[in-house]
C-alpha positions as CSV (number, residue, x, y, z in Angstrom):
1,X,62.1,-8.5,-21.5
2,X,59.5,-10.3,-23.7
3,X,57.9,-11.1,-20.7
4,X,57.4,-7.1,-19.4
5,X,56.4,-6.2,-22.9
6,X,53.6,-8.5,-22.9
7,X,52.2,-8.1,-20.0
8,X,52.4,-4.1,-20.8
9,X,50.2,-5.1,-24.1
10,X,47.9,-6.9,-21.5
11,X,47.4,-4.0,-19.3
12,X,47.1,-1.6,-23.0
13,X,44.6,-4.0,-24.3
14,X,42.8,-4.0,-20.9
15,X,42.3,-0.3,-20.7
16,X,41.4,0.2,-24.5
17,X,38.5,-2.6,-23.5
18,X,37.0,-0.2,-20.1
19,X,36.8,2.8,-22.2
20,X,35.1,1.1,-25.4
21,X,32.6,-0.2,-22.6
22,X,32.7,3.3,-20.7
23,X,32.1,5.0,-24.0
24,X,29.2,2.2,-25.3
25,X,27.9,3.2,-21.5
26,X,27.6,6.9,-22.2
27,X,26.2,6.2,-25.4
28,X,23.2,4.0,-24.8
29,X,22.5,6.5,-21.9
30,X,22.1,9.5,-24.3
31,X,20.5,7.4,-26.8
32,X,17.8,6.4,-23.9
33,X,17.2,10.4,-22.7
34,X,16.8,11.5,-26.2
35,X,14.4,8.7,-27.2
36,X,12.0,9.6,-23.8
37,X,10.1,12.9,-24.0
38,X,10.2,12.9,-20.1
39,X,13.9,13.7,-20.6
40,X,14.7,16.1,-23.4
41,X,15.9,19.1,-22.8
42,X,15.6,20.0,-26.2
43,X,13.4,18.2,-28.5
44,X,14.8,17.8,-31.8
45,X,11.4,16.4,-33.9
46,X,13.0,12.7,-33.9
47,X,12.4,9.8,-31.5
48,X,15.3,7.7,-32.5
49,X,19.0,8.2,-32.7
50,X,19.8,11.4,-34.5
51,X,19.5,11.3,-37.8
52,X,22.2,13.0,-40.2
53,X,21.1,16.2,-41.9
54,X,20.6,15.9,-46.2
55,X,23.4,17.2,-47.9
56,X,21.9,20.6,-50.2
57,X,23.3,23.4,-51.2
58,X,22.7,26.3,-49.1
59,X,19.9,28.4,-49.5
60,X,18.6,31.5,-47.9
61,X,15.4,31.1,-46.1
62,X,13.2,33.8,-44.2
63,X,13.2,34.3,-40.3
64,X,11.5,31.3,-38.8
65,X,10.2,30.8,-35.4
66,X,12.5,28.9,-32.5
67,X,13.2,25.3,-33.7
68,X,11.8,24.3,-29.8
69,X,8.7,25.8,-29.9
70,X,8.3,24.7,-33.5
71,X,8.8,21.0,-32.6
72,X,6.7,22.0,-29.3
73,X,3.7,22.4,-31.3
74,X,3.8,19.8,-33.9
75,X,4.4,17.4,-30.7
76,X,1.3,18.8,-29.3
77,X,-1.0,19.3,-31.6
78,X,-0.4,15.8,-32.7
79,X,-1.2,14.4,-29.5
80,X,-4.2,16.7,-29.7
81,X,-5.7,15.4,-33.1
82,X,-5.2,11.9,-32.7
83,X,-7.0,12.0,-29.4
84,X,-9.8,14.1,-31.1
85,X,-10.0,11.6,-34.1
86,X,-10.5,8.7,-31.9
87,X,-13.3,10.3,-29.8
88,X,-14.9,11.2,-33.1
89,X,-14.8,7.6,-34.2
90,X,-16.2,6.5,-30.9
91,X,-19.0,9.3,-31.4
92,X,-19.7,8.1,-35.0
93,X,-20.3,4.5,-33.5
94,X,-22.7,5.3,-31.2
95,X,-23.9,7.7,-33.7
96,X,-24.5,5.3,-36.2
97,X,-25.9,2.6,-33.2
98,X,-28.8,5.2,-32.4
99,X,-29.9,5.9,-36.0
100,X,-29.6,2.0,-37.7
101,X,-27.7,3.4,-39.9
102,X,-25.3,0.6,-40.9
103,X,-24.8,-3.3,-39.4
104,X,-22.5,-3.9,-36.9
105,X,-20.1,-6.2,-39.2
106,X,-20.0,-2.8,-41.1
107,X,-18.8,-0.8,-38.5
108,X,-16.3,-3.6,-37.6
109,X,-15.1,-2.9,-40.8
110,X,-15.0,0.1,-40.9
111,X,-12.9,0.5,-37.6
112,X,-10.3,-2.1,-38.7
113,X,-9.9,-0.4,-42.3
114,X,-9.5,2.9,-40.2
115,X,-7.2,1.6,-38.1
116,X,-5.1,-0.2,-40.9
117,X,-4.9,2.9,-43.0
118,X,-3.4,5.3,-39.4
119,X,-0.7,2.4,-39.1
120,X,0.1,2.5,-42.7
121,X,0.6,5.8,-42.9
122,X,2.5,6.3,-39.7
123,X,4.9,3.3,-41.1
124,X,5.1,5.5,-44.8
125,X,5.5,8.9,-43.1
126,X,8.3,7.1,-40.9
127,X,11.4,9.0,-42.8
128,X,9.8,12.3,-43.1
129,X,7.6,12.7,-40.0
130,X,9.5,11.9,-36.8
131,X,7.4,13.0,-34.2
132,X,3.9,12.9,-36.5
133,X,4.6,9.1,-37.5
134,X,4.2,6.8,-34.1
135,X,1.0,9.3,-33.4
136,X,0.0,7.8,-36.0
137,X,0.7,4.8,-35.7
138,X,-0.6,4.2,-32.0
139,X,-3.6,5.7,-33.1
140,X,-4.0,2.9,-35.6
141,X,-3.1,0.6,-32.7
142,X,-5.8,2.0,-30.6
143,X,-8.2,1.9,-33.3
144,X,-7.5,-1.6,-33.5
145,X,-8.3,-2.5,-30.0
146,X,-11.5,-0.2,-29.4
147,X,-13.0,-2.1,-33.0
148,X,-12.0,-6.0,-31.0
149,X,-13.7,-4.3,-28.2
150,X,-17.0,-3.2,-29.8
151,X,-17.1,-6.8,-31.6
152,X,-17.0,-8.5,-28.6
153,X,-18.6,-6.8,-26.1
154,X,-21.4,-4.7,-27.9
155,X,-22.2,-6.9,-30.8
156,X,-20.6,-10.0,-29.8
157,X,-19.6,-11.0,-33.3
158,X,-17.1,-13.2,-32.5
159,X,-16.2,-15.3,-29.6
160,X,-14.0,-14.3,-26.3
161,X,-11.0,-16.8,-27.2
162,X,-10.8,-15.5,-31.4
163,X,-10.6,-11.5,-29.5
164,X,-8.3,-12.5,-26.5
165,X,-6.1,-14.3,-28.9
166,X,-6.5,-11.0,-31.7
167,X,-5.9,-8.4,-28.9
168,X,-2.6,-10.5,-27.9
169,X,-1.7,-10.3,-31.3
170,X,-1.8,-6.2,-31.8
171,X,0.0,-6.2,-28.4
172,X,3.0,-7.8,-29.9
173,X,2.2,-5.6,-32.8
174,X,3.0,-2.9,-30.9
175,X,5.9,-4.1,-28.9
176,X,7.8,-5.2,-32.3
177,X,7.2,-2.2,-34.0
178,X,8.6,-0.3,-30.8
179,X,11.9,-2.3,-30.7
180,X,12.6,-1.9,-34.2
181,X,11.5,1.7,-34.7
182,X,12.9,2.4,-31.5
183,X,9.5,4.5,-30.5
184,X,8.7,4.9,-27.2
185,X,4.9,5.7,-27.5
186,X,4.3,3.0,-29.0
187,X,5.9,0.4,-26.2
188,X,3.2,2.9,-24.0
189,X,0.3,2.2,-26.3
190,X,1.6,-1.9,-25.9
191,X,1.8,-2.2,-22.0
192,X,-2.1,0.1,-21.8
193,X,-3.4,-2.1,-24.5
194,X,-1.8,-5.4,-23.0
195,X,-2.8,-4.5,-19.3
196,X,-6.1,-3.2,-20.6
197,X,-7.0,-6.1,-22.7
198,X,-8.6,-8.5,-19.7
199,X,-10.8,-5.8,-18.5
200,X,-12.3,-5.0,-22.4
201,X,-12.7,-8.7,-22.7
202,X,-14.3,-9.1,-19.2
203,X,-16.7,-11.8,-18.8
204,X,-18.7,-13.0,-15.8
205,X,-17.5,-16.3,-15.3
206,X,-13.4,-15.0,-15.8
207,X,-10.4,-16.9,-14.4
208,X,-8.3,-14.8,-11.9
209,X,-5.8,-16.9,-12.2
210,X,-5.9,-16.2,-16.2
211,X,-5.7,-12.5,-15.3
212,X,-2.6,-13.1,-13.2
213,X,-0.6,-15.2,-15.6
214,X,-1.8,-13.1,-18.8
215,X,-0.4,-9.8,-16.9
216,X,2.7,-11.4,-16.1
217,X,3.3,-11.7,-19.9
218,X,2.6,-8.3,-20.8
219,X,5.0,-7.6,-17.9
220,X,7.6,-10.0,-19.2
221,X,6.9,-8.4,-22.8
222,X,7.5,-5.1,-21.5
223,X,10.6,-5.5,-19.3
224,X,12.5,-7.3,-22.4
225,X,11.6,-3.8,-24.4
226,X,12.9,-1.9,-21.7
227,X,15.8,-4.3,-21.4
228,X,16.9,-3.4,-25.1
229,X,15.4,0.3,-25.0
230,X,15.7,1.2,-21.6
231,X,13.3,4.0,-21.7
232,X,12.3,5.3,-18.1
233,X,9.0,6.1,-18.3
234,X,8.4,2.8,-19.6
235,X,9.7,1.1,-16.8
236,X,7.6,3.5,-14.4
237,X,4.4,2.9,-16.3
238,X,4.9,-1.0,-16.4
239,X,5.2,-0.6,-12.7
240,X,2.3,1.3,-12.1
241,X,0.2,-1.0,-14.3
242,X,1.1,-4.5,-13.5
243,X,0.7,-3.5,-9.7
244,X,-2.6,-2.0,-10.1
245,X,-3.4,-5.1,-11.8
246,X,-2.3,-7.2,-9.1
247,X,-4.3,-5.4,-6.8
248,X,-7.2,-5.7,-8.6
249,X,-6.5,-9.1,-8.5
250,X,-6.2,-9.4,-4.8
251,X,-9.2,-7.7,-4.5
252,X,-11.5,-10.3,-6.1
253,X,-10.2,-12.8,-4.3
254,X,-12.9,-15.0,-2.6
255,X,-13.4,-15.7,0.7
256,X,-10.9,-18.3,2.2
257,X,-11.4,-22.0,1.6
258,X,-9.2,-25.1,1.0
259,X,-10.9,-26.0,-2.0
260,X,-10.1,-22.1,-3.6
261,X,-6.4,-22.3,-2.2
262,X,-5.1,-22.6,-5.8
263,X,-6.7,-18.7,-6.5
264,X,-5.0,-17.5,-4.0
265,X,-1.0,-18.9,-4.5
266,X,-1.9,-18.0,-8.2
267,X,-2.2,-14.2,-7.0
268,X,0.9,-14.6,-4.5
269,X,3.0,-16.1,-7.5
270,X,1.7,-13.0,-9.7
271,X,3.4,-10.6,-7.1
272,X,6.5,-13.0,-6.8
273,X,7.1,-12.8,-10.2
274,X,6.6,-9.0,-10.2
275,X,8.9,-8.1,-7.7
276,X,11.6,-10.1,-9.3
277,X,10.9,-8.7,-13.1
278,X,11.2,-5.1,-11.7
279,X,14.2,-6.0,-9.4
280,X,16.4,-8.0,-11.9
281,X,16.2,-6.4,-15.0
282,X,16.4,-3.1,-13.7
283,X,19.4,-4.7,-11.7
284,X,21.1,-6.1,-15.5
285,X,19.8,-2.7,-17.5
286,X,22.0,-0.8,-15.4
287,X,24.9,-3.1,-14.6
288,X,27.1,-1.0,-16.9
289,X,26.9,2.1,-15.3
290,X,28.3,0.7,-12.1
291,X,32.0,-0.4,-14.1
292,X,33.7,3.2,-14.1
293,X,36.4,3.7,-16.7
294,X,40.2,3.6,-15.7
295,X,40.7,7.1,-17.3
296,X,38.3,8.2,-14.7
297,X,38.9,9.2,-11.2
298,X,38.9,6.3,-8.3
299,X,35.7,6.6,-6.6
300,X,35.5,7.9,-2.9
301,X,33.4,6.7,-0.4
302,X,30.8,8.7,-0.8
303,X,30.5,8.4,-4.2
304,X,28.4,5.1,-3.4
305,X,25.6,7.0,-1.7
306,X,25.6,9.8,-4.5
307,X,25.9,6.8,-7.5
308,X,23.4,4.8,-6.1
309,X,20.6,7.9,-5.9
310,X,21.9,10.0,-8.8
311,X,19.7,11.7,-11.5
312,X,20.3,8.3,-13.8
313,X,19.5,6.0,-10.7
314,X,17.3,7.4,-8.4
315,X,13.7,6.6,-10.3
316,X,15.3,2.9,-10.6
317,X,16.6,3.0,-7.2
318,X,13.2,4.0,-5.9
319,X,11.0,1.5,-8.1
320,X,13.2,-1.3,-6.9
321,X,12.6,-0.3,-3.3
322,X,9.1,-0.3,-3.9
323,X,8.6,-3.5,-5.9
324,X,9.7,-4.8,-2.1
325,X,7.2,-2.4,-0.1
326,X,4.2,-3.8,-3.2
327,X,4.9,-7.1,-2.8
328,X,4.8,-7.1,0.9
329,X,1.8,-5.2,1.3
330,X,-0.1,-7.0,-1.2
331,X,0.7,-10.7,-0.1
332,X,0.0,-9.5,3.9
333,X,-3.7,-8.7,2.1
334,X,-3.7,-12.0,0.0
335,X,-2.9,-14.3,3.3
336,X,-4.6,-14.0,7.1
337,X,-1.6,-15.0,8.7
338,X,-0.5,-14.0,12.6
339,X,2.5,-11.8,13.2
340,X,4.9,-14.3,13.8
341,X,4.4,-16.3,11.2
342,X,5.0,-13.0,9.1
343,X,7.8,-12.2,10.7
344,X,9.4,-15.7,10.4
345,X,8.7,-15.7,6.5
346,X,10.1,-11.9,6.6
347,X,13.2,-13.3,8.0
348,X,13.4,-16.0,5.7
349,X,13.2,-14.0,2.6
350,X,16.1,-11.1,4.6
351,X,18.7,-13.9,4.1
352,X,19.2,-14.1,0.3
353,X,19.7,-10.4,-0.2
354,X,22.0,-10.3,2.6
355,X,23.7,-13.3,0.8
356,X,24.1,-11.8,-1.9
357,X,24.9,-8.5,-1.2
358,X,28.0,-10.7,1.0
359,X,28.6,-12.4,-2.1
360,X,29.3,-9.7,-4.3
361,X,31.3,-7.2,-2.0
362,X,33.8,-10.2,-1.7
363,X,33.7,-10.5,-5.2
364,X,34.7,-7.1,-5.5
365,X,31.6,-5.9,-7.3
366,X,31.1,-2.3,-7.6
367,X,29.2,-0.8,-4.4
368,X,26.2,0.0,-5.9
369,X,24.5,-3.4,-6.6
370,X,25.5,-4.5,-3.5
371,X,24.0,-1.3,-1.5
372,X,20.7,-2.7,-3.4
373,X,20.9,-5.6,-1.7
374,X,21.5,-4.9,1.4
375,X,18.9,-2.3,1.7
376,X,16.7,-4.6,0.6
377,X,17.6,-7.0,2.8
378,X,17.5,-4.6,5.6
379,X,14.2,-3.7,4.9
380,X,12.7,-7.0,4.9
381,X,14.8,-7.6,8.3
382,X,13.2,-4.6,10.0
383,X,9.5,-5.4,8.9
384,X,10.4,-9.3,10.3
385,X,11.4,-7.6,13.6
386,X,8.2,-5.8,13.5
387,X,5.9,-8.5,12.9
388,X,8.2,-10.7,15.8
389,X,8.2,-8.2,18.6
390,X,6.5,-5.5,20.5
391,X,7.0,-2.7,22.0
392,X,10.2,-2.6,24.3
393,X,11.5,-5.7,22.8
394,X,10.8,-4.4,19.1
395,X,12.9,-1.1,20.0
396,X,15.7,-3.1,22.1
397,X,15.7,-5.2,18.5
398,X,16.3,-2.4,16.4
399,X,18.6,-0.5,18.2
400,X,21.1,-3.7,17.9
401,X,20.1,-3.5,14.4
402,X,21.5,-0.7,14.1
403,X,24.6,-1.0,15.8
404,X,25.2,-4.1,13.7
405,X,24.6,-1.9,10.6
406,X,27.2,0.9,12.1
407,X,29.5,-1.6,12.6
408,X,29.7,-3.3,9.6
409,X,29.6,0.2,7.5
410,X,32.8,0.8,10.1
411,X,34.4,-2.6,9.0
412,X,33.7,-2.1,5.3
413,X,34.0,1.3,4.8
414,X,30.9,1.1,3.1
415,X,29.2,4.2,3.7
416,X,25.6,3.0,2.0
417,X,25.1,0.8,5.4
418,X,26.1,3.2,7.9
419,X,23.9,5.7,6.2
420,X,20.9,3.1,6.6
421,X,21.7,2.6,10.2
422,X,21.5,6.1,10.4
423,X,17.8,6.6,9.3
424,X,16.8,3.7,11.6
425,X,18.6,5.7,14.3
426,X,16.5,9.0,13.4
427,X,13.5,6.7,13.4
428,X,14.3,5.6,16.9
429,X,15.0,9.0,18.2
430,X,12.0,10.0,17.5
431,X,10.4,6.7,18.7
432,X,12.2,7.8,22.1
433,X,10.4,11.3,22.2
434,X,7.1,9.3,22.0
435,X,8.4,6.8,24.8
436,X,9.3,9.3,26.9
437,X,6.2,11.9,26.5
438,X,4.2,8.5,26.7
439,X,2.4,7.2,30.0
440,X,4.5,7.1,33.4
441,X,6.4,4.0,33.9
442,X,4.7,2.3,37.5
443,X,7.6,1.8,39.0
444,X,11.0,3.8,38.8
445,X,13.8,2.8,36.7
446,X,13.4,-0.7,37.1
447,X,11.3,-1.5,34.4
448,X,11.2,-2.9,31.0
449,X,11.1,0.8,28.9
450,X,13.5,2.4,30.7
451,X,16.0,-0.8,30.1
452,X,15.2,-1.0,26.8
453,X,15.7,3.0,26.3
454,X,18.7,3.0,28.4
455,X,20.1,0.2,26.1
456,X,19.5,2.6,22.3
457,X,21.5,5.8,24.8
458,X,23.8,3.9,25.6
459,X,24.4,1.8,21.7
460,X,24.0,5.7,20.8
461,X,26.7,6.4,22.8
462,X,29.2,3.4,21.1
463,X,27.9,4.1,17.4
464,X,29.3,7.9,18.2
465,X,32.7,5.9,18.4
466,X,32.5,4.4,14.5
467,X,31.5,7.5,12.6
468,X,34.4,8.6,10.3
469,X,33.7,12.6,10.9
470,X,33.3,14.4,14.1
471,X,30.3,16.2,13.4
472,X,28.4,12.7,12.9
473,X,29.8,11.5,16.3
474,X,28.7,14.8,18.1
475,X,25.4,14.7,17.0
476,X,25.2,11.2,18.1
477,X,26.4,11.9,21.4
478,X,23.9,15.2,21.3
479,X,21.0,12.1,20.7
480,X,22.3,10.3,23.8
481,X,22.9,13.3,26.3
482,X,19.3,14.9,25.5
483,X,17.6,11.4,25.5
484,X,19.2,10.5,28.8
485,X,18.4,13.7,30.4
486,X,14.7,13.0,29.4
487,X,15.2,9.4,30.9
488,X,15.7,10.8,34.0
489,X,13.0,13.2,33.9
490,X,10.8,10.2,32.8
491,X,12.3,8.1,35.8
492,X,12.5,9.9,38.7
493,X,9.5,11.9,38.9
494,X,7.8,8.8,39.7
495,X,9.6,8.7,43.4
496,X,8.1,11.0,46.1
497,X,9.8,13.8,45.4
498,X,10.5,12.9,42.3
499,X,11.0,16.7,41.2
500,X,14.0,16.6,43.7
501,X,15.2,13.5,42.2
502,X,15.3,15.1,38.5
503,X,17.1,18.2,39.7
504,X,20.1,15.3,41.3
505,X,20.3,13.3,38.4
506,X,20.5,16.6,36.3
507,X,22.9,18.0,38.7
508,X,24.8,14.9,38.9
509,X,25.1,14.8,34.7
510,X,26.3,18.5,34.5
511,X,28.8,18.3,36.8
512,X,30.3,15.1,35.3
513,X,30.1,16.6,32.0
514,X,31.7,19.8,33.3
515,X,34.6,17.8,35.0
516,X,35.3,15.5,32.5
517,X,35.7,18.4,29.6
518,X,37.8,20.5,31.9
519,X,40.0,17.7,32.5
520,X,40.1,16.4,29.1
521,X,40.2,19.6,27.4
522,X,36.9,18.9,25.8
523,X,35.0,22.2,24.7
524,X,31.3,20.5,23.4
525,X,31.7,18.1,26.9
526,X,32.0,21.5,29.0
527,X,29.3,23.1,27.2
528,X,27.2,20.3,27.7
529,X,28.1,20.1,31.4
530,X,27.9,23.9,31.6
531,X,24.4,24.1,30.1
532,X,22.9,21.4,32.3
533,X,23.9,23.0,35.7
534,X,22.2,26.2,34.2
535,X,19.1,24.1,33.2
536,X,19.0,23.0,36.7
537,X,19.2,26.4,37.8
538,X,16.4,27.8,35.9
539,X,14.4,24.5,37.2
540,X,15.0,25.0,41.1
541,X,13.9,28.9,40.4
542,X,11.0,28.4,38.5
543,X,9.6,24.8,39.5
544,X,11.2,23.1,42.3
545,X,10.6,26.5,44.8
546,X,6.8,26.2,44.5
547,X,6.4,22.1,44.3
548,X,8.4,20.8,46.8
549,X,8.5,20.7,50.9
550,X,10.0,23.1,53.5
551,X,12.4,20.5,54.6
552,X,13.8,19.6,50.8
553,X,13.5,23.4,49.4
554,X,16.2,23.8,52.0
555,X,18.3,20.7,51.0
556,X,18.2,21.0,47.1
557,X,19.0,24.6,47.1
558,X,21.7,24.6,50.3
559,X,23.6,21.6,48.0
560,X,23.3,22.8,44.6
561,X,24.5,26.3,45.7
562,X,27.6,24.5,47.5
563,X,28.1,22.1,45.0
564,X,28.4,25.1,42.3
565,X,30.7,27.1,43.9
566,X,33.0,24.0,44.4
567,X,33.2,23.3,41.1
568,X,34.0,27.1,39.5
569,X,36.6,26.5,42.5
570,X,37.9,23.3,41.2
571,X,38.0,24.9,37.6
572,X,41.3,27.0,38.2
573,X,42.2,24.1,36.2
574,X,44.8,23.2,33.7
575,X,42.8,25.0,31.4
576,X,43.0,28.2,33.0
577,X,46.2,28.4,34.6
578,X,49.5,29.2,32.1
579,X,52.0,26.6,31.3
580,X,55.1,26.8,33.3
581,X,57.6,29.3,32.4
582,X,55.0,31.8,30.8
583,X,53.2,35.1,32.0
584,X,49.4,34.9,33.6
């Protein structure tokens, strides 16, 4: 008995636990749309968590316009004037530049006691000015790094390591004062001033692989912030930055010599390190929405698709995706390597991710993280197979891709992979249209296309056999009936005659199709079967009486019209006549 009441206080405690982490889930989720102006429905004036209203008596206080459009305004016209003010202090420099007004140390001055008096007054007006303060404050910010700027580069009067190291400095500035004020503008102005810094300080003789290793930092700096604040848009706009960076990057590298080989792995690492800052910490940010609390309802299948590209995951979904597609494309620029070795290091790099994605679905990790994975892993794998092979042997490769991916979806029941072999199947439909509209094949039938297309009907056929609904596995089937009925249009018309030939091998299909649904009692077969015979029909009236001979004018159309009325003979089938025992 002590025993049973125990491990019921287990199983209690157990619970209580999910829905304190469920709960602290939801929480840090609101927290995170309220604090990013991309996401508020309805902007309250604050940046931070909601702040309690002062206690005070009530009063009665005239008509006032719509609290929205109120804080609407403020949030504009904020934005508006801060922008305005700098411009003005960038016009009274050069103002002051053109008529000798004052020295340049004064004008240095000038901007940094500027600057320092915005950021003091954006940290004072903090409790009373929600949305007004961090305007403020990034303005000071700003301030601070157009004065660096001017010293160095227009007056040069100090040296490039005394501003690299003071821009680094208002940087952090920047990214403390957005952790602990919880401000998301000012982790903006951070990650533009950070990413900015190298081209402000830009000097002839610079060091790429400086730039690279400095904009890793900011990227690191900015992925912690979004690690504790996991603000959205700042995760988009790291993104955008550090890869537009990178490219930058890529595109001053030199031409290629032994001696300069250390520029160019410095550029590769760069991207490396890139794609794993904005795949794992997006990965761990959002680990806790992928535990689902016991007092909800158990997952269905689907729910994997629809929780993996849900409002709350789809941008991170996406950006992780792409961190792959960036950091392929940019390191096929960095290196002049030949397709296979591309393909072999494509390979290569496929195998952790399906590794993991192994790893954690026997671990029993939620379904999500380990879609990720594979996707990713099936991404790399299909742009190996496209670097390794060509043409007929690249679309025999990916049609057993596929089929792997159907039946391991069919296996696991995870609906994520089946879904993924499904859009390389759309891809290779319509990669059959082209085959088959392409150039005429030399010789009939025995050739490498039509193996290699008879191959993806006839996988097309099997994967019809592992989807879980029958409307899937008839428009599977539709893909391999009307690509096969183009394979023999493709085919035959090669052979003398070959009009002839089509109108058989059409013939032939029908009436298989035909006989096979009426025996099976399958409607879509007989349809299909039904529809074909008619198709040939229309073909022998239309093209086949002008194109071919005397001799097999009379043949085709002496056959067909036997071979029809045999088979609406034959069709006084099972499935029209009544079962024994009742009335006609």
């Amino acid at each position: 008995m002590a025993e049973d009441n125990q491990k019921k206080l287990l199983e209690v405690i157990k619970r209580l636990d999910q829905r304190v982490a469920d709960l602290n889930r939801r929480v840090q989720k609101l927290e995170a749309q309220l604090d990013d102006p991309w996401f508020r429905t309805e902007d309250s004036g604050e940046s931070g968590p909601a702040a309690s209203p002062s206690p005070g008596p009530a009063q009665t206080a005239p008509p006032t316009p719509p609290k929205d459009e109120v804080s609407q305004g403020e949030f504009w016209l904020n934005k508006i004037g801060i922008a305005l003010l700098l411009m003005g202090l960038a016009f009274l420099f050069k103002y002051s530049l053109d008529q000798n007004w004052m020295t340049p140390p004064v004008r240095i001055l000038m901007g940094s006691i500027l600057g320092s008096v915005l950021l003091a007054l954006g940290v004072k007006l903090r409790a009373d000015r929600k949305i007004l303060s961090p305007v403020l404050q990034g303005g000071g910010l700003a301030t601070f790094y157009m004065t660096v700027f001017a010293a160095f580069q227009l007056y040069a009067l100090i040296p490039h390591l005394y501003a690299f190291s003071v821009m680094i400095g208002i940087t952090l500035l920047a990214f403390t004062l957005a952790v602990r004020q919880y401000e998301f503008a000012l982790a903006l102005v951070a990650v533009t001033g950070g990413l900015s810094t190298p081209f402000l300080l830009h000097q002839e003789a610079g060091s790429l692989p400086g730039l690279v290793l400095y904009t890793c930092l900011v990227l690191a700096g900015s992925m912690a912030v979004y690690y504790f604040r996991p603000w959205r848009s700042l995760l988009w706009y790291s993104w955008a930055g550090g890869w537009v960076v990178l490219g930058i990057a890529e595109g001053e590298l030199p031409a290629y010599k032994v001696e300069r080989i250390f520029q160019f792995w410095s550029v590769e690492g760069g991207v490396l390190f890139a794609f794993a800052l904005f795949w794992i910490i997006p990965l761990l940010t959002k680990q806790r929405q992928w535990h689902p609390s016991t007092s909800e309802k158990s997952a269905e299948p689907k729910t994997v698709f629809e929780n993996t590209f849900a409002e709350h995951n789809a941008p991170v979904t996406a950006l992780m995706v792409f961190s792959g597609i960036m950091a392929w494309l940019l390191s096929y620029l960095i290196w002049d390597l030949p397709d296979e070795r591309w393909g072999q290091i494509l390979l290569a790099f496929c195998l952790p991710f399906f590794s993991i994605a192994f790893v954690l679905w026997r671990r029993g990790t939620p379904p999500e993280p380990v879609a990720l994975h594979a996707a990713m892993g099936v991404f790399l794998l299909t742009l190996g197979l496209w670097h390794l092979f060509d043409d007929n042997l690249l679309f025999f490769a990916l049609s057993v891709e596929a089929t792997a991916l159907h039946w391991f979806g069919k296996r696991t029941r995870e609906h994520v992979v089946t879904y993924t072999g499904t859009v390389i199947l759309m891809l290779l439909t319509a990669w059959l249209c082209m085959r088959i509209l392409g150039r005429v094949p030399e010789t009939a039938v025995v050739n490498w296309r039509a193996g290699a297309d008879l191959a993806f009907l006839l996988l097309a056929a099997y994967w019809s056999t592992l989807m879980p609904k029958k409307e899937e596995s008839q428009a599977y089937l539709l893909v391999a009936y009307v690509g096969w009925i183009g394979w023999l249009w493709r085919e035959l018309n090669v052979l003398p005659h070959g009009s002839a030939w089509v109108s058989i091998g059409w013939g032939l299909t029908g009436a298989a199709l035909l006989l096979y649904g009426v025996r099976t009692k399958r409607i879509n077969a007989f349809r299909a079967g039904l529809g074909t015979l008619v198709l040939v029909a229309v073909k022998l009236t239309l093209f086949d009486l002008s194109h071919l001979s005397a001799l097999w004018r009379i043949l085709i159309f002496m056959g067909f019209g036997a071979a029809f009325l045999w088979i609406s003979y034959w069709m006084k089938s099972p499935w029209t006549q009544p079962a024994p025992g009742k009335p006609a």
